[in-house]
Jmol script that loads the backbone (N, CA, C; Angstrom):
load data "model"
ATOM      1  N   UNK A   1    -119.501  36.268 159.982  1.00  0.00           N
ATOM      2  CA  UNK A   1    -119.176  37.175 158.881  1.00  0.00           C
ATOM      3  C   UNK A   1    -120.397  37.335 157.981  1.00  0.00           C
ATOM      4  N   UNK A   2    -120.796  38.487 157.179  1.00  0.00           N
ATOM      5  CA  UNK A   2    -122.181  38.905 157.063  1.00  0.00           C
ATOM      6  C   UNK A   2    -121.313  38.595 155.320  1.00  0.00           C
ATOM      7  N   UNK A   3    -122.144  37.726 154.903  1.00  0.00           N
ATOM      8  CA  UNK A   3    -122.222  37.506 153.478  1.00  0.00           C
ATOM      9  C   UNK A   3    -123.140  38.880 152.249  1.00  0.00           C
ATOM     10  N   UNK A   4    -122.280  39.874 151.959  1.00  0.00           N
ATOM     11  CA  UNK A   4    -122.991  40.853 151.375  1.00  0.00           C
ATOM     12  C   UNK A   4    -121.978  41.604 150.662  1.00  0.00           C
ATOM     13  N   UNK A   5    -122.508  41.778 149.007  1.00  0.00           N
ATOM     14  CA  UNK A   5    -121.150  42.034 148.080  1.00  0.00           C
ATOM     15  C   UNK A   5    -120.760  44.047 148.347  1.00  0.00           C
ATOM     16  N   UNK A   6    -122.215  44.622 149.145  1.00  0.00           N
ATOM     17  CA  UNK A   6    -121.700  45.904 149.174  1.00  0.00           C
ATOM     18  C   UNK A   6    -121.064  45.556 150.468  1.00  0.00           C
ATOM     19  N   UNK A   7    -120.763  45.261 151.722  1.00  0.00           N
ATOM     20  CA  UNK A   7    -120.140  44.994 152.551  1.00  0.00           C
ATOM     21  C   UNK A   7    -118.767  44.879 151.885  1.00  0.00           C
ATOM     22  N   UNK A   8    -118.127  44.000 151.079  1.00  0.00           N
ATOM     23  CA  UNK A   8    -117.190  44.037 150.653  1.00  0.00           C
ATOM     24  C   UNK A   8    -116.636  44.347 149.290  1.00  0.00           C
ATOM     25  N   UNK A   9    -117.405  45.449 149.190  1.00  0.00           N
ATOM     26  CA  UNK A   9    -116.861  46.557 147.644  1.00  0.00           C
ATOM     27  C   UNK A   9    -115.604  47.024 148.306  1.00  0.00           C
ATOM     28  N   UNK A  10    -114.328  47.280 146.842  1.00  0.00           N
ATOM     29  CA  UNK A  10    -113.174  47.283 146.939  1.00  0.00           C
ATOM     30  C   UNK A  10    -113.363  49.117 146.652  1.00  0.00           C
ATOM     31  N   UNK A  11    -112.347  49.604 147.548  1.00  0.00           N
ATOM     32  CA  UNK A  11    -112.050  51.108 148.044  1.00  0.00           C
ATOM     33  C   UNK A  11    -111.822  51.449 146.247  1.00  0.00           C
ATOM     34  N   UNK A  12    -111.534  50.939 145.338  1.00  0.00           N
ATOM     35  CA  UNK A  12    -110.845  51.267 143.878  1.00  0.00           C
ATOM     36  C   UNK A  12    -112.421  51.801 143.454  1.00  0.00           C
ATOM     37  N   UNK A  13    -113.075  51.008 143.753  1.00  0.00           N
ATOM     38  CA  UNK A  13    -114.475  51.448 143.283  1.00  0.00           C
ATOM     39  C   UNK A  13    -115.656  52.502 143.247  1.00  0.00           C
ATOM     40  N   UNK A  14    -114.724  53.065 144.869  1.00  0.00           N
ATOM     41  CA  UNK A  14    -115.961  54.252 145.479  1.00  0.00           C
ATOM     42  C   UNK A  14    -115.458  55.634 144.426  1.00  0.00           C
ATOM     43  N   UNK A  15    -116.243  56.282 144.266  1.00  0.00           N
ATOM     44  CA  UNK A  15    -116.989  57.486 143.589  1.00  0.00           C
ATOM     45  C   UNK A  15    -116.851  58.465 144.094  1.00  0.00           C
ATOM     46  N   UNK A  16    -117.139  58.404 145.738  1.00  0.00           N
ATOM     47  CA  UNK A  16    -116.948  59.393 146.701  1.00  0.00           C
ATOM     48  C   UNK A  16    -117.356  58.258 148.198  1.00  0.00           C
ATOM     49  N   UNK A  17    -116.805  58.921 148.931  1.00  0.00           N
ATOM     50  CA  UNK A  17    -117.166  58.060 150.506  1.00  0.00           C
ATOM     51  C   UNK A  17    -116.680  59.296 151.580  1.00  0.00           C
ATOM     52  N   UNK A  18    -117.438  58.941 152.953  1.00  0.00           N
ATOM     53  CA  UNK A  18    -117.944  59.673 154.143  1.00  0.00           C
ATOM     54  C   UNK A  18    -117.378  58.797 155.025  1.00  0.00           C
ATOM     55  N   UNK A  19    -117.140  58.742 155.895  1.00  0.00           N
ATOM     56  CA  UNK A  19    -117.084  57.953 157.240  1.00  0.00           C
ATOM     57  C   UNK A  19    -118.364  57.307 157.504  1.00  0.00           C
ATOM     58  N   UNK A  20    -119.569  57.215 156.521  1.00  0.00           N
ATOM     59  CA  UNK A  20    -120.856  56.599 156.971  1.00  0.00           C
ATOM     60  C   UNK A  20    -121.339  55.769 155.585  1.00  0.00           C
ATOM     61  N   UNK A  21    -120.534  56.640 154.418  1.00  0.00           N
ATOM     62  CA  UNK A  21    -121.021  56.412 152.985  1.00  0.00           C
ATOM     63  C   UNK A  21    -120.125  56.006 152.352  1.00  0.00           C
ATOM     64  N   UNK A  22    -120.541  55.341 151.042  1.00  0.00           N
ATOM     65  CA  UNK A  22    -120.027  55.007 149.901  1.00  0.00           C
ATOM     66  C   UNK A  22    -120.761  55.504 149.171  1.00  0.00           C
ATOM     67  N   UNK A  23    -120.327  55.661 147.155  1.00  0.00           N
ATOM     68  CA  UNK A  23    -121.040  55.896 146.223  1.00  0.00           C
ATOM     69  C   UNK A  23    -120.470  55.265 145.282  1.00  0.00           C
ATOM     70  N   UNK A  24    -121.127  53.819 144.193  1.00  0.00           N
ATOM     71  CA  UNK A  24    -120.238  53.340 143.552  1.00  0.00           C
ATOM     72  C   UNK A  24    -121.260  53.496 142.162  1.00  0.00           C
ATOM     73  N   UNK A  25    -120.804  53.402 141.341  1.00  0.00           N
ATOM     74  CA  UNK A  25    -121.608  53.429 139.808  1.00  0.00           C
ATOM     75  C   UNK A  25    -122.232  51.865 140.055  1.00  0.00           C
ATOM     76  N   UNK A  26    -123.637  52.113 139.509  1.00  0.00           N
ATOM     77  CA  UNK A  26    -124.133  50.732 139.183  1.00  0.00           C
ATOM     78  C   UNK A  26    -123.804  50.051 138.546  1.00  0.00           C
ATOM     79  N   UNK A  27    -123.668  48.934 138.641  1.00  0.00           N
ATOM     80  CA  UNK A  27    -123.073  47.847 137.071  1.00  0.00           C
ATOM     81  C   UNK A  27    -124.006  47.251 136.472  1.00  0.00           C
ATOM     82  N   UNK A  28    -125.099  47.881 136.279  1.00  0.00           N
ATOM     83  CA  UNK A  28    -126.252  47.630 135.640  1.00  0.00           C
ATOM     84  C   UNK A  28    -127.021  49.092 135.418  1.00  0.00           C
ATOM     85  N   UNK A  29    -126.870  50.035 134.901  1.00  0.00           N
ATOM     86  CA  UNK A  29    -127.310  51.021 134.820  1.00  0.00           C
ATOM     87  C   UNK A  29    -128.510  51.216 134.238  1.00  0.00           C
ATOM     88  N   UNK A  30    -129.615  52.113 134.988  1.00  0.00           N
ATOM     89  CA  UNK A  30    -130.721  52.506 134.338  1.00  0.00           C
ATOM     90  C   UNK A  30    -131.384  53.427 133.832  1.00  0.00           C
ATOM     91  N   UNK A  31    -129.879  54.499 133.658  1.00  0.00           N
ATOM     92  CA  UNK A  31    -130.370  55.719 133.083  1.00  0.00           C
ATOM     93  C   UNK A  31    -128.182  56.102 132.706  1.00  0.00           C
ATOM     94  N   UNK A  32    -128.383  57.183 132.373  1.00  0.00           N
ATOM     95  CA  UNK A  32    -126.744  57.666 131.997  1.00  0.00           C
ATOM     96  C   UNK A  32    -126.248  57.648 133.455  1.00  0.00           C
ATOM     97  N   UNK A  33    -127.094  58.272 134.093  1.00  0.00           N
ATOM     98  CA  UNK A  33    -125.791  58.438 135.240  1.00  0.00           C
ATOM     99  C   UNK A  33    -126.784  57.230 136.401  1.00  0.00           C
ATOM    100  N   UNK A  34    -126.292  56.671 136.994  1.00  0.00           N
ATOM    101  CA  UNK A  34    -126.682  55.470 137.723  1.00  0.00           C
ATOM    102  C   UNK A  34    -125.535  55.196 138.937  1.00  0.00           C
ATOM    103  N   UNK A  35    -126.101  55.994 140.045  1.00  0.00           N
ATOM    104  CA  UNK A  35    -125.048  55.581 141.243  1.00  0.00           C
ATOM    105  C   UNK A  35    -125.687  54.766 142.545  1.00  0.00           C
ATOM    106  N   UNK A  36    -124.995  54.041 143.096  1.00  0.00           N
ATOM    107  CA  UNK A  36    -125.747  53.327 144.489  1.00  0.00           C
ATOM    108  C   UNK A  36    -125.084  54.348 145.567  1.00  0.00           C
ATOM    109  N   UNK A  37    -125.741  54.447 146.362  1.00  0.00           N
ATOM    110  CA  UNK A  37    -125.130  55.771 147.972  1.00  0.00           C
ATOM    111  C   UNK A  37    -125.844  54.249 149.000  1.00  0.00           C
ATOM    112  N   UNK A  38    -124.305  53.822 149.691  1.00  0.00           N
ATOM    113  CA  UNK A  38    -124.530  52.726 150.000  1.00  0.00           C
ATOM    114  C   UNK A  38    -124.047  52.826 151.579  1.00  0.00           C
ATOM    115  N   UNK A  39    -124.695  53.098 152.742  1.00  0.00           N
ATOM    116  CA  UNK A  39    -124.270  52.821 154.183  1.00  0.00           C
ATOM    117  C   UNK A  39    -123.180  52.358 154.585  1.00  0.00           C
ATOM    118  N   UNK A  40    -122.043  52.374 154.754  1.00  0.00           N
ATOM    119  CA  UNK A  40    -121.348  51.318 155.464  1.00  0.00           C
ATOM    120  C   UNK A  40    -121.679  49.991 156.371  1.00  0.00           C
ATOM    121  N   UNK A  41    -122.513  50.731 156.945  1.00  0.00           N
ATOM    122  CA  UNK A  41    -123.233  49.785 158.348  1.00  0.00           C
ATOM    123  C   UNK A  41    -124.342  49.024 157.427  1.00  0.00           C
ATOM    124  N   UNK A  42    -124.383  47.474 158.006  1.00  0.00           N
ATOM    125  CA  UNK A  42    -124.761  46.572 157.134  1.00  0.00           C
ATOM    126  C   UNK A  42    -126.670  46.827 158.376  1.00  0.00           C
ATOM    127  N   UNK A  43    -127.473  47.176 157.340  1.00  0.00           N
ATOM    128  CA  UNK A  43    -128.777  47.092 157.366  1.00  0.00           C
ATOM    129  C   UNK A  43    -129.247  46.505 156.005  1.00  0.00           C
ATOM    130  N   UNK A  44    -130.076  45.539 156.514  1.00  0.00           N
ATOM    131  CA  UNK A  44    -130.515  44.806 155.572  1.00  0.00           C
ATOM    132  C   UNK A  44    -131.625  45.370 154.438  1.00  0.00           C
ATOM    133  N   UNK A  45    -132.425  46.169 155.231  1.00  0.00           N
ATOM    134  CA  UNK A  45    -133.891  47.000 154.451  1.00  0.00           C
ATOM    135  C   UNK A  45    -134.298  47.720 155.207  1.00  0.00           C
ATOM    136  N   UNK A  46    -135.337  48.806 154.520  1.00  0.00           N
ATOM    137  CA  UNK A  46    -135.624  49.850 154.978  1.00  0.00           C
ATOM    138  C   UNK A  46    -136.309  49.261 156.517  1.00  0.00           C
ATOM    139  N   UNK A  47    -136.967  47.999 156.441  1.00  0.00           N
ATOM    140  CA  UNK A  47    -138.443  47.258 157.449  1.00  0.00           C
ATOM    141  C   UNK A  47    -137.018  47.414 158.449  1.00  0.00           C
ATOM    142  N   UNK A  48    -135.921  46.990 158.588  1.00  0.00           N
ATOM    143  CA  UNK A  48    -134.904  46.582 159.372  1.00  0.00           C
ATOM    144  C   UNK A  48    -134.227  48.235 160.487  1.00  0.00           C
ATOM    145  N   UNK A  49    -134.527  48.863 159.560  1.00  0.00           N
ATOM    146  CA  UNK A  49    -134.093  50.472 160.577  1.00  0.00           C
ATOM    147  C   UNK A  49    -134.331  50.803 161.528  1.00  0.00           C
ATOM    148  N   UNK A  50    -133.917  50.610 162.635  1.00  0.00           N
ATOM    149  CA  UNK A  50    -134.295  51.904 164.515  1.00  0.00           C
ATOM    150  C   UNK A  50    -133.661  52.721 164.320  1.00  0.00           C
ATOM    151  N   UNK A  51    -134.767  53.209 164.905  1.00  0.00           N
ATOM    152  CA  UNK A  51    -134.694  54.910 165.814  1.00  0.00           C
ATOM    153  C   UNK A  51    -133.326  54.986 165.608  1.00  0.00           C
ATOM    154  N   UNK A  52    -132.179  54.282 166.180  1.00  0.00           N
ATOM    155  CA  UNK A  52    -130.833  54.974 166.202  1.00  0.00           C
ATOM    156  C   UNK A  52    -130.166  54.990 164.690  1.00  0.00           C
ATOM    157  N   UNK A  53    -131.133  55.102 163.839  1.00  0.00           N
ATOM    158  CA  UNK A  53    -130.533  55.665 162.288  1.00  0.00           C
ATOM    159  C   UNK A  53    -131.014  56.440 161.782  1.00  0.00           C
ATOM    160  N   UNK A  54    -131.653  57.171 162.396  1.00  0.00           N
ATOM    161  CA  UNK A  54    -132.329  58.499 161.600  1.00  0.00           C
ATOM    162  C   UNK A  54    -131.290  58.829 160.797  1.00  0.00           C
ATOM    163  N   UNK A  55    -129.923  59.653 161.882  1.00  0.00           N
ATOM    164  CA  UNK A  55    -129.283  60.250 161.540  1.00  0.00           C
ATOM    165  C   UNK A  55    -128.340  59.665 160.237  1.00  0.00           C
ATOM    166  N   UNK A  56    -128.129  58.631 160.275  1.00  0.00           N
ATOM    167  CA  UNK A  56    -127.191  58.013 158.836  1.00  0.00           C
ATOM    168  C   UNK A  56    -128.321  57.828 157.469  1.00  0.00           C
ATOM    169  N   UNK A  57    -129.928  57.902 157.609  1.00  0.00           N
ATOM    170  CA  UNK A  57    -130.712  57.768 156.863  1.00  0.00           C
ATOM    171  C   UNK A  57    -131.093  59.463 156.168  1.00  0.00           C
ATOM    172  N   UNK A  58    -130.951  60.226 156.955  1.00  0.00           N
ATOM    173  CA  UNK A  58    -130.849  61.640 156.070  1.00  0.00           C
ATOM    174  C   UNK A  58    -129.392  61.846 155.745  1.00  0.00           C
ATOM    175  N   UNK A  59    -128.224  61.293 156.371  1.00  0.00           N
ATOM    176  CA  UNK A  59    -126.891  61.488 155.217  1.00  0.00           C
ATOM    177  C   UNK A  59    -126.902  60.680 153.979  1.00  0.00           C
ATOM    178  N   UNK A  60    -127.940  59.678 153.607  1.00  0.00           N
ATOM    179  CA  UNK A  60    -128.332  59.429 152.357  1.00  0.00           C
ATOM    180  C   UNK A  60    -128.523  60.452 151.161  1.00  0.00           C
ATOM    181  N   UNK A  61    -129.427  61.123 152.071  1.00  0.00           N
ATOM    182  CA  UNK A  61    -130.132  61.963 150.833  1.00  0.00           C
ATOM    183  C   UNK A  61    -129.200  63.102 150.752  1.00  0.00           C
ATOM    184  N   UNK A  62    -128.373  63.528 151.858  1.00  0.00           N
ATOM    185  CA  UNK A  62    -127.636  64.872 151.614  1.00  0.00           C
ATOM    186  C   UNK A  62    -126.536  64.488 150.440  1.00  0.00           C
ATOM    187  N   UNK A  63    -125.948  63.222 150.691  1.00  0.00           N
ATOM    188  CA  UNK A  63    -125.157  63.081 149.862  1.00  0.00           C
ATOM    189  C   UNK A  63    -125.269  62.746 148.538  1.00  0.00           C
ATOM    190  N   UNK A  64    -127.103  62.127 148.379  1.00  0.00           N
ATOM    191  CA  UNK A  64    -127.618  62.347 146.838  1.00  0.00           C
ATOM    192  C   UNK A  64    -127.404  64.243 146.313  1.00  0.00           C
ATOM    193  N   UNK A  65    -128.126  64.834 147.076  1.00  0.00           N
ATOM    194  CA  UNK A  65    -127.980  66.379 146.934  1.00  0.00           C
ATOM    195  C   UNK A  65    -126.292  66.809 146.450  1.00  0.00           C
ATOM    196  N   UNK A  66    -125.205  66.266 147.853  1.00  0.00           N
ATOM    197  CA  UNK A  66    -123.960  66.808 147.272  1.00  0.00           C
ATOM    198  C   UNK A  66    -123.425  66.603 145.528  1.00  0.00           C
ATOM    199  N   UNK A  67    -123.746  65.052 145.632  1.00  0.00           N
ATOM    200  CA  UNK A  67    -123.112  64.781 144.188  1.00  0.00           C
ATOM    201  C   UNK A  67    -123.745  65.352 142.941  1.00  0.00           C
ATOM    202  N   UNK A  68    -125.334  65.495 143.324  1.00  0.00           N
ATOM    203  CA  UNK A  68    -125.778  66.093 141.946  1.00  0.00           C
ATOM    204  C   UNK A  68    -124.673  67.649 141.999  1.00  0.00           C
ATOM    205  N   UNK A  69    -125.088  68.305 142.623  1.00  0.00           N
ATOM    206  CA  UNK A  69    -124.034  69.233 142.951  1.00  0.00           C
ATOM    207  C   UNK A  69    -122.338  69.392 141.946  1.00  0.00           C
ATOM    208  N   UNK A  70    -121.520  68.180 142.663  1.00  0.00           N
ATOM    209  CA  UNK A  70    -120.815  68.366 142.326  1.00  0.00           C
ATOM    210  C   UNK A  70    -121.059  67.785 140.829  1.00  0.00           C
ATOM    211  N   UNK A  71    -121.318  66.851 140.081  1.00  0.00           N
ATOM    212  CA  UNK A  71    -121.840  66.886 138.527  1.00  0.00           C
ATOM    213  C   UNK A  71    -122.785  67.263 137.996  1.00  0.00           C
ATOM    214  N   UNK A  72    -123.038  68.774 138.565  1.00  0.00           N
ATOM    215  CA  UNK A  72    -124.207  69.778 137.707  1.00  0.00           C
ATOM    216  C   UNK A  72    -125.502  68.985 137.452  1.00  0.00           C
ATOM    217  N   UNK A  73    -126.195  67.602 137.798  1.00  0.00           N
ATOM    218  CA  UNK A  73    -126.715  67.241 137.769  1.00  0.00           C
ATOM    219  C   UNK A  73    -128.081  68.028 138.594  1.00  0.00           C
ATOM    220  N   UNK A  74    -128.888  68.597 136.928  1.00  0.00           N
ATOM    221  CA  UNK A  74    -130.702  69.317 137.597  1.00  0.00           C
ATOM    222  C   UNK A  74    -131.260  68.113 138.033  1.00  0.00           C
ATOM    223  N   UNK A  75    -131.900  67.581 137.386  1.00  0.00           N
ATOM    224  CA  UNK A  75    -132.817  66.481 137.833  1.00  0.00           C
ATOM    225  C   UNK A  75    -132.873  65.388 138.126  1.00  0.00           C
ATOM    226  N   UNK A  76    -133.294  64.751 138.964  1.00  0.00           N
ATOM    227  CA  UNK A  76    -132.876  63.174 138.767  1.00  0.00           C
ATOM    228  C   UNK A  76    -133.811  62.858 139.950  1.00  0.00           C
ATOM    229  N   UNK A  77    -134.102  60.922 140.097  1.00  0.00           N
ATOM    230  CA  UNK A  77    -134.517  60.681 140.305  1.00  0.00           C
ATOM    231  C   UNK A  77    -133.898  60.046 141.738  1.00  0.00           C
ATOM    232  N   UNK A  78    -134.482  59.295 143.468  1.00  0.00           N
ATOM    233  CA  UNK A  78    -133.921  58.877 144.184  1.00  0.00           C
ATOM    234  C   UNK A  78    -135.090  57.666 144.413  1.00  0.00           C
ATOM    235  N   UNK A  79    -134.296  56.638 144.674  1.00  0.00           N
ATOM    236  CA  UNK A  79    -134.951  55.408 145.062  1.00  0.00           C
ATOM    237  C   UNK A  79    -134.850  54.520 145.950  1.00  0.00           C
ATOM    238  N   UNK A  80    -135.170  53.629 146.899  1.00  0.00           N
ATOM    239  CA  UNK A  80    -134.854  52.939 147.573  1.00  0.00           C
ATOM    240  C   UNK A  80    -136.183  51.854 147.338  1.00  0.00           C
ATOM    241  N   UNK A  81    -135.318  50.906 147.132  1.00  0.00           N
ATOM    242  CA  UNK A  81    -136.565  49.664 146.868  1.00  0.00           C
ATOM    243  C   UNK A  81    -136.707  48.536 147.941  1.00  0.00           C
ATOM    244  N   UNK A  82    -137.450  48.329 149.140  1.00  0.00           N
ATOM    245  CA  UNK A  82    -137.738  47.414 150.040  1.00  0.00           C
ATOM    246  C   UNK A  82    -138.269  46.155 149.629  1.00  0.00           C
ATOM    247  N   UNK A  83    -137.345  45.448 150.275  1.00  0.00           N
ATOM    248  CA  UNK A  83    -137.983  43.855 150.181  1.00  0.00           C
ATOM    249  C   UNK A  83    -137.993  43.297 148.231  1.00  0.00           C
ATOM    250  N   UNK A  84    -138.137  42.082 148.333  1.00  0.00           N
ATOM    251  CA  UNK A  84    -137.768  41.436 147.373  1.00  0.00           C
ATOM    252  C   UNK A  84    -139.290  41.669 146.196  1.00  0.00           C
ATOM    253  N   UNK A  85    -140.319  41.840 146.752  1.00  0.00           N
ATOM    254  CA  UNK A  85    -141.613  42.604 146.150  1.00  0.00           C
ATOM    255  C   UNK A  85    -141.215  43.549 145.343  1.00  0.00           C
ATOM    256  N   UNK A  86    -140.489  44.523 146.165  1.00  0.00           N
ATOM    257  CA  UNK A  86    -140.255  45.954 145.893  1.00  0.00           C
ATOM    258  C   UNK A  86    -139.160  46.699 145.250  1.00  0.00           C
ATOM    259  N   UNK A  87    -138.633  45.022 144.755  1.00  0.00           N
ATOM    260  CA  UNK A  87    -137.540  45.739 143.778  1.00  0.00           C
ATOM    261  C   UNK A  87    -135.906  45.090 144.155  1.00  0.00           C
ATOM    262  N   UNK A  88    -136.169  45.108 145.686  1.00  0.00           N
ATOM    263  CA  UNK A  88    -134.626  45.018 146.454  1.00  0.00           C
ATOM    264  C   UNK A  88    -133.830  43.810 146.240  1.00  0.00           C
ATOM    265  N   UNK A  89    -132.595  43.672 145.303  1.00  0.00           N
ATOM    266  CA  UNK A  89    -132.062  42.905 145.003  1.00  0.00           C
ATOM    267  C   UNK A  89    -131.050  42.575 145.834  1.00  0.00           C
ATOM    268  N   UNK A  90    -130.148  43.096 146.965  1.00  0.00           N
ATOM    269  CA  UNK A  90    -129.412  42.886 147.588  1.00  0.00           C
ATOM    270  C   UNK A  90    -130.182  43.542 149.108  1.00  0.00           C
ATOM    271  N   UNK A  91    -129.298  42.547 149.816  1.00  0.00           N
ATOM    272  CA  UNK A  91    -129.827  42.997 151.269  1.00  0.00           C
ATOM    273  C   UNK A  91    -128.807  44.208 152.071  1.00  0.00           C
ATOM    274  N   UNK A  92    -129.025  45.198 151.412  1.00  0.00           N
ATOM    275  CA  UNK A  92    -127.975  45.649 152.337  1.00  0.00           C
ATOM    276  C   UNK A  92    -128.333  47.265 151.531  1.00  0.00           C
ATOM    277  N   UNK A  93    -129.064  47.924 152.866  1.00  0.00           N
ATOM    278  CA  UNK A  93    -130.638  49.308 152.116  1.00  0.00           C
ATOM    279  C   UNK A  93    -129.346  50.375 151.757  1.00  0.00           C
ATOM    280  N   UNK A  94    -129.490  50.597 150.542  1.00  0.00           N
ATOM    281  CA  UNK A  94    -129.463  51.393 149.581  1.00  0.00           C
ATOM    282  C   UNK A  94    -129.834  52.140 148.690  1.00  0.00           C
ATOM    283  N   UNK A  95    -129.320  53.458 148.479  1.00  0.00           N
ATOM    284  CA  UNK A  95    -130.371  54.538 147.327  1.00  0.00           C
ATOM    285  C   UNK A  95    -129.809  54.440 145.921  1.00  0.00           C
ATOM    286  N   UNK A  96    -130.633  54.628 145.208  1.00  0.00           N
ATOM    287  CA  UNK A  96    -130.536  54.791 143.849  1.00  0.00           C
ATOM    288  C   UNK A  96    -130.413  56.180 143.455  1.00  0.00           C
ATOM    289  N   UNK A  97    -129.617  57.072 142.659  1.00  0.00           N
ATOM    290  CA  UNK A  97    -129.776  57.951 141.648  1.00  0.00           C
ATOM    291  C   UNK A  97    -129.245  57.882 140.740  1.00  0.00           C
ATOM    292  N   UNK A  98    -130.299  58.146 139.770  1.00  0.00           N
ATOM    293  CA  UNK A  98    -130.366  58.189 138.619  1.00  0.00           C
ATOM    294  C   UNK A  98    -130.784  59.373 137.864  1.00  0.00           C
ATOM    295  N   UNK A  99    -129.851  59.672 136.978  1.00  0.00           N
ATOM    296  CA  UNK A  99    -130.662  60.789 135.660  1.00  0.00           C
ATOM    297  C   UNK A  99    -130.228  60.715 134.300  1.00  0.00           C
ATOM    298  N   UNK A 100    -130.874  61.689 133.659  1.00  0.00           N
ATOM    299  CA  UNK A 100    -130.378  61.397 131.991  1.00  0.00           C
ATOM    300  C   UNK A 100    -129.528  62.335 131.400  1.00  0.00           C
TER     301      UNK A 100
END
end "model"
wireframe off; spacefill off
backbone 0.3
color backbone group
């Protein structure tokens, strides 16, 4: 059993979800709007990705695109932070958006 708290985020929590995605508000926010767009499928970091995820690695970003969308959100920022250097606090690769 894979010890990882987005692995076992409770359905009450999601924002929006895909058959590939989740989206839960950060609980540490770093701007007004602060969401994680979180894989289902447990990958640890970006270093950790094959070839056979392209395709779930651009439904990341579409679904950053949908939500600004659906909350009129112009600008904002997208992030993904690798490795424990680089920011990554949990093992399990995830995007950041954020705006003000």
């Amino acid at each position: 059993m894979i010890e990882c708290i987005f692995c076992q985020l409770n359905k009450e929590n999601f924002l929006y979800e895909t058959d590939e995605l989740i989206v839960v508000k950060d609980i540490k926010p770093k701007a007004r709007t602060h969401y994680l767009i979180i894989p289902k499928k447990h990958i640890e970091s970006v270093d950790k990705l094959e070839d056979k995820d392209v395709k779930l690695m651009g439904e990341l970003f579409i679904m950053a695109k949908r939500i600004a969308e659906k909350e009129n959100i112009v600008g904002y920022k997208l992030i993904v932070n690798v490795g424990r250097v680089g920011g990554q606090i949990i093992d399990h690769i995830h995007m950041h958006l954020l705006a003000n």
